[in-house]
N, C-alpha and C positions, 0 to 999 in steps of 0.2 A: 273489428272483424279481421279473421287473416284469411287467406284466400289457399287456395289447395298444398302452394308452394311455402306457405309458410311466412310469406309477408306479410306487412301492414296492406288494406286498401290505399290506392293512390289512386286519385281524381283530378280532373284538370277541365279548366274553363279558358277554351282557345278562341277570344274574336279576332277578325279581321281590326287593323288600326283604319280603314278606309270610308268610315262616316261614327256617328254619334249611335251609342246604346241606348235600346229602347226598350218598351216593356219585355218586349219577348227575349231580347237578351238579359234583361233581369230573373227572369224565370229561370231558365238556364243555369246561370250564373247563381244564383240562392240554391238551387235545387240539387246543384255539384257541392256548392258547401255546406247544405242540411245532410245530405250522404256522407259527408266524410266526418261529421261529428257526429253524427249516429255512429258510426263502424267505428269508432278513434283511429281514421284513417288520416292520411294528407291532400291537401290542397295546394295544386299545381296551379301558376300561370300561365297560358303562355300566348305571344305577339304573331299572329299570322300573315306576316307581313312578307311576306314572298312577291307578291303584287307590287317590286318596286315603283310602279307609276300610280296606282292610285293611294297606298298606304301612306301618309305623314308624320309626325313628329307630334302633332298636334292634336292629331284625333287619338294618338298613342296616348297623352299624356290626359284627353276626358276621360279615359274607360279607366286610368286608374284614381282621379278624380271620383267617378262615376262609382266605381267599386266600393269606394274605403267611404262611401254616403250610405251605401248600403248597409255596409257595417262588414264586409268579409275582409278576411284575413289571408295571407297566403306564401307558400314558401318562397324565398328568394335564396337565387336570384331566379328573373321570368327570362325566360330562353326568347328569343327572337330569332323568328327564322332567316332571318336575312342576314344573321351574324354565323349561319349555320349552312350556307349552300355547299359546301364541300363535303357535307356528311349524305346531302341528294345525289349529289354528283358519283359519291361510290356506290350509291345503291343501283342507282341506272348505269354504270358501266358492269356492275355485277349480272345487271340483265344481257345486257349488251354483248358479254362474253360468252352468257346462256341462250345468245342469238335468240333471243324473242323481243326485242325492238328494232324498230326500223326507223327512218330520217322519212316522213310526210312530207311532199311541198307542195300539196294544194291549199289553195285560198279560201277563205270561206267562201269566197263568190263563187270558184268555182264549185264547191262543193253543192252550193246553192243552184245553181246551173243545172249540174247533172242530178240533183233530187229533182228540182223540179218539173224537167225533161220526161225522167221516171215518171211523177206524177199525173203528167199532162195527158199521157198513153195509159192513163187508169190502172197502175200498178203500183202496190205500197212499196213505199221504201221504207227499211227496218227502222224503227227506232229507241234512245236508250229510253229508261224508267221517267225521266224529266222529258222527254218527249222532243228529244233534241235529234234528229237523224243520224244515224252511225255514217263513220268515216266509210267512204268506198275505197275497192280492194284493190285500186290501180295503181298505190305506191310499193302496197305490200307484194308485187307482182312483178315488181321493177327487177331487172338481174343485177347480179355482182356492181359490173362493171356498167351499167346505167347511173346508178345509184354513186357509185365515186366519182362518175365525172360532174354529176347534178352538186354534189357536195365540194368538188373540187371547184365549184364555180365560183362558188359563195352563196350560192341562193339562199334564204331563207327559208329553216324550216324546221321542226315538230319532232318529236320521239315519238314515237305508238308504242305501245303494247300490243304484239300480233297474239289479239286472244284466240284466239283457235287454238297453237303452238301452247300458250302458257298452259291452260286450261287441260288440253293432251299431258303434259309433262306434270302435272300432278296426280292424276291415274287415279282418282279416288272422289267422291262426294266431297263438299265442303259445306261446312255448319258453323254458325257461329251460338254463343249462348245467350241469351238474349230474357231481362227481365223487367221490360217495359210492360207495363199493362197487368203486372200482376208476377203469378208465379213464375218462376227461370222454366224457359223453354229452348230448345233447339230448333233454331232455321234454319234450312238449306237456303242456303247462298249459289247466286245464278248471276255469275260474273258474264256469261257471254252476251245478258242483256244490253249491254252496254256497250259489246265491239269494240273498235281498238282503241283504249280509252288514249289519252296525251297524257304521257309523263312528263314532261317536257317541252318547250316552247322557246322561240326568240326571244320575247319581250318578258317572259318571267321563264328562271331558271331551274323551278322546278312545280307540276302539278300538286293542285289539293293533295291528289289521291296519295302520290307518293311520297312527300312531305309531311303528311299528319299519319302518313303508316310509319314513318320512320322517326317520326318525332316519338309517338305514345309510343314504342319499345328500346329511343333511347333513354326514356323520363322513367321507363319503369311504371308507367300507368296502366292499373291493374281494371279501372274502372271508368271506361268511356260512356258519358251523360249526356246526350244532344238529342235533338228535334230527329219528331219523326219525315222529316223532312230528308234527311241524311241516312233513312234506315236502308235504301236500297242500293246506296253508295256503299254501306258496311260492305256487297258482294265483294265488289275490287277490294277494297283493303284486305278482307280473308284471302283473297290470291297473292295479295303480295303479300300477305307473312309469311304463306308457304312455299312460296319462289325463296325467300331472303332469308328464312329460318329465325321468320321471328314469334316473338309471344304471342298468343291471340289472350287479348281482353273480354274481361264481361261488358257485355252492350249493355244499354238502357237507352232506347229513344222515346224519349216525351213527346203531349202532346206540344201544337202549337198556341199561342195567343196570337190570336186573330180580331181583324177592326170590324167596324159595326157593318160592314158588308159579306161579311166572313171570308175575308180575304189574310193571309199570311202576312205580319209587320216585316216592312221593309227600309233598308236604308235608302235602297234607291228610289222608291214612291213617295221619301217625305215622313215616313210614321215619327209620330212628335218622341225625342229623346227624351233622357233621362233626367238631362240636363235644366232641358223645359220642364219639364213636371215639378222638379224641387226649385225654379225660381217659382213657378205659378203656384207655392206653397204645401207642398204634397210632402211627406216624411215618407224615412224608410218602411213605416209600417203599413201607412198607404199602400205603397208598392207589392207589400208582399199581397194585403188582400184583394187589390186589382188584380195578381196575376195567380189568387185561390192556394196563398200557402199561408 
């Protein structure tokens, strides 16, 4: 399949290195590589390992253990993002210059604080699509010369995206193309749910958001395949391509595999890897009709 521009499809299956693959990342993971031999496209890897503190060496080396059980194939070399933070690094000072980030130095605690405070006097406080409450506006409020001497101190602290400003400076609807669930449709994308999302952080050097917008248009990936889990995330990414001038991909977000309480498999709950299932005698074919391919 070639896409409007005249390329091959290009696909990519990005996990975290930060715990063991499990059903649900097999799905995922088959379901990027049955697309790309359908289309006679390519199959990208790639290491999301920006998470210097929780991603290892270790959990890197089951997923491609993990992988090549399955039986997929894939181009090399796998981009690792953590061999890559200077390609984040331009993209947030490219905002930076288009003054729409700002230095954050609230805690979570306080943030915690003053939601809760909010809440206590029976008034909602905004919150994004995963039900996490939006940053409050009292860094993005800070003057000039506040904000340098906070920065000149050393304190610790956060990049925002001032969405209000972004969202103003692209002056147009935003849509992404979208052919999860059947035929390609257009979604309007609603970046402002989300408030001013974190590009940027102390302890990791560069957000999801802006990381995996900036990875899938330097990899040339035509064809982004993840959980519907991620579908309300797509809004920000459609903003940042159009802040940065970059490509927009066809979406596709699948469903989830879920455990016998219909809950979302997780690394951090425990869901049994992959690893287990093929000691406890289970083949790649298992796999696939456990997770209905």
């Amino acid at each position: 399949m070639l896409h409007s521009s005249g390329q091959s499809a290009v696909f990519r299956f990005a996990p975290s290195p930060n715990g063991h693959l499990h059903l649900g990342h097999a799905y995922s993971a088959l379901l990027n590589h049955d697309m790309a031999q359908e289309s006679s496209g390519r199959l990208l890897l790639r290491m999301e390992d920006v998470d210097l503190t929780r991603c290892t060496p270790e959990y890197e080396a089951s997923i491609y253990r993990d992988l090549e059980w399955l039986g997929l194939r894939w181009e090399m070399p796998v981009r690792r993002q953590s061999e890559h933070l200077n390609d984040y690094a331009v993209a947030l000072e490219r905002l930076r210059e288009m003054g729409l980030v700002y230095p954050a130095f609230m805690t979570r605690g306080e943030v915690k604080a003053i939601v809760a405070e909010r809440e206590e006097s029976s008034l909602e406080w905004p919150r994004d699509p995963d039900g996490s409450p939006q940053y409050p506006d009292r860094d993005r409020q800070l003057s000039d010369v506040e904000r340098e001497q906070r920065l000149a101190s050393g304190i610790r602290h956060a990049w925002r995206l001032d969405m209000d400003k972004a969202v103003c400076g692209i002056g147009q609807p935003l849509t992404w193309r979208e052919t999860g669930g059947g035929a390609e449709r257009l979604v309007t994308a609603d970046p402002s749910a989300w408030g001013d999302v974190v590009l940027s952080r102390s302890d990791a050097p560069s957000s999801y958001h802006l990381s995996v917008t900036v990875d899938d248009a330097l990899q040339g990936v035509t064809d982004v395949v993840r959980g519907i889990d991620l579908f309300h995330a797509t809004s920000v990414h459609r903003l940042l391509q159009e802040l940065l001038g970059l490509p927009q991909p066809l979406y596709h977000h699948h469903r989830l595999i879920l455990d016998e309480e219909g809950r979302k498999l997780s690394k951090s709950e425990g869901a049994t890897g992959l690893a287990a299932l093929r000691e406890a005698g289970s083949s790649p074919a298992d796999i696939r009709r456990r997770v209905g391919l």
